[in-house]
C-alpha positions as CSV (number, residue, x, y, z in Angstrom):
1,X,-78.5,-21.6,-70.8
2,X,-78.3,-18.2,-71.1
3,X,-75.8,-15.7,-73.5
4,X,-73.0,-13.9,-72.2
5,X,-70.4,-11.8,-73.5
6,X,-66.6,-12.1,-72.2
7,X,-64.7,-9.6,-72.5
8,X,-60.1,-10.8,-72.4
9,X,-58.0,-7.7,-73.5
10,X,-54.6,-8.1,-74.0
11,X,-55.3,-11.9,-73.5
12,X,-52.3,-12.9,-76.2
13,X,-49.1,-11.9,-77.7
14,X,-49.6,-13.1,-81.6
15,X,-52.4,-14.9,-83.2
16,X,-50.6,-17.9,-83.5
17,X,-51.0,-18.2,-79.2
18,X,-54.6,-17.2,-79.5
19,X,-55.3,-20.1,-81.9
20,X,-53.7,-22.6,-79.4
21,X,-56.0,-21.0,-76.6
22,X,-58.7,-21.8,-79.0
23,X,-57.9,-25.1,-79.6
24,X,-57.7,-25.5,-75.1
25,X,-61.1,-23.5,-75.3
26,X,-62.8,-25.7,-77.6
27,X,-61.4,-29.0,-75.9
28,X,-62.5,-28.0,-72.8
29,X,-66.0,-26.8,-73.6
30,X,-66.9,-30.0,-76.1
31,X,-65.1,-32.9,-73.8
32,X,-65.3,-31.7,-70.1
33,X,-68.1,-29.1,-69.9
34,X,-70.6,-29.4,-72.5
35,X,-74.1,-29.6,-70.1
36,X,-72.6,-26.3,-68.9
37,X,-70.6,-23.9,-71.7
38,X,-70.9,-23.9,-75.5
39,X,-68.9,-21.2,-77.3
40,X,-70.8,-19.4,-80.4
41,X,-68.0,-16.9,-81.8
42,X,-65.0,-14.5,-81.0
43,X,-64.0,-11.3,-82.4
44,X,-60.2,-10.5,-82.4
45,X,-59.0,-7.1,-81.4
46,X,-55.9,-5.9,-82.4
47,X,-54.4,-4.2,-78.8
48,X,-51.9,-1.7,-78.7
49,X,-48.6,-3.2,-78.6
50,X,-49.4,-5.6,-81.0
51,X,-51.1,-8.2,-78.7
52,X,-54.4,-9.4,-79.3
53,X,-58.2,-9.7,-77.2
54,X,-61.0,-11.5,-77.7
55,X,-64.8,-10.5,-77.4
56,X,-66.2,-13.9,-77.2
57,X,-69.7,-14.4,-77.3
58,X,-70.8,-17.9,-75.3
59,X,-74.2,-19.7,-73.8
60,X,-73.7,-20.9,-70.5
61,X,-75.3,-21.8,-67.3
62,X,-74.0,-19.0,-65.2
63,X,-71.5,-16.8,-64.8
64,X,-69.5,-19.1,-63.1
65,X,-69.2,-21.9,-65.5
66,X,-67.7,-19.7,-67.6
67,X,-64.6,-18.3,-65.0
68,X,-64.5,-22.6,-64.1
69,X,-63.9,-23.3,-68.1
70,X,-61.7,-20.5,-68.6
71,X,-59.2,-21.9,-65.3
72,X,-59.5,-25.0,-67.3
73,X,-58.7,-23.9,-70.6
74,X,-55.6,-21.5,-68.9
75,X,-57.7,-18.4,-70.7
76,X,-58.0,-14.8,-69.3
77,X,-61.6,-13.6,-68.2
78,X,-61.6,-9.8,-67.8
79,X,-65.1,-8.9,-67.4
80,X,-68.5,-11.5,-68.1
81,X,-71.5,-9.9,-69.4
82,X,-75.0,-11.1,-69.4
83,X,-76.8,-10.3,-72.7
84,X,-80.2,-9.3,-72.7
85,X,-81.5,-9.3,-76.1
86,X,-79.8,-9.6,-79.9
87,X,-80.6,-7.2,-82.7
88,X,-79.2,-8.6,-85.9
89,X,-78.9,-6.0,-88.8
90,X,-76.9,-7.7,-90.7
91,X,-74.6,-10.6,-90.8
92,X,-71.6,-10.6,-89.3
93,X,-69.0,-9.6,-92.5
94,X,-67.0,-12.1,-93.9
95,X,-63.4,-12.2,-92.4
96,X,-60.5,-10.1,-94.5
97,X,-58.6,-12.0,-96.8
98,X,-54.7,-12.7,-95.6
């Protein structure tokens, strides 16, 4: 498996529909295609317009196991992005308290 980056702007209107795409996303990955896709983490990003994006960060066997789980899950794939190396300097921060 290798690591890729996906990049879906503008995927979702509130959070709330992001954390039922999550919920597909998940679903899909562990019950249909885990010898294939396994989803590490996401980073929201708040859009204009108040909508929100993802930068998700998954292993996978190829590009296209990825575009295949996301027409499963119903999620948007705007660009797929093979990473060649990780440089941690320090862990990600802790998310902000609601």
């Amino acid at each position: 498996m290798n690591t890729y980056v996906i990049l879906r702007r503008d995927g979702w209107r509130s959070g709330a529909e992001l954390q039922e795409a999550a919920a597909r996303s998940s679903a899909v990955g562990d019950q249909e295609m885990s010898d294939d896709i396994r989803w590490i983490r996401s980073y929201v990003l708040e859009e204009d317009g108040g909508s929100v994006g993802t930068v998700c960060i998954y292993e996978a066997s190829s590009p296209e196991a990825i575009r295949e789980h996301a027409q499963r899950a119903d999620l948007p794939v705007d660009e797929i992005i093979p990473v060649a190396d990780t440089v941690v300097v320090r862990p990600d921060p802790q998310p902000a308290a609601s």
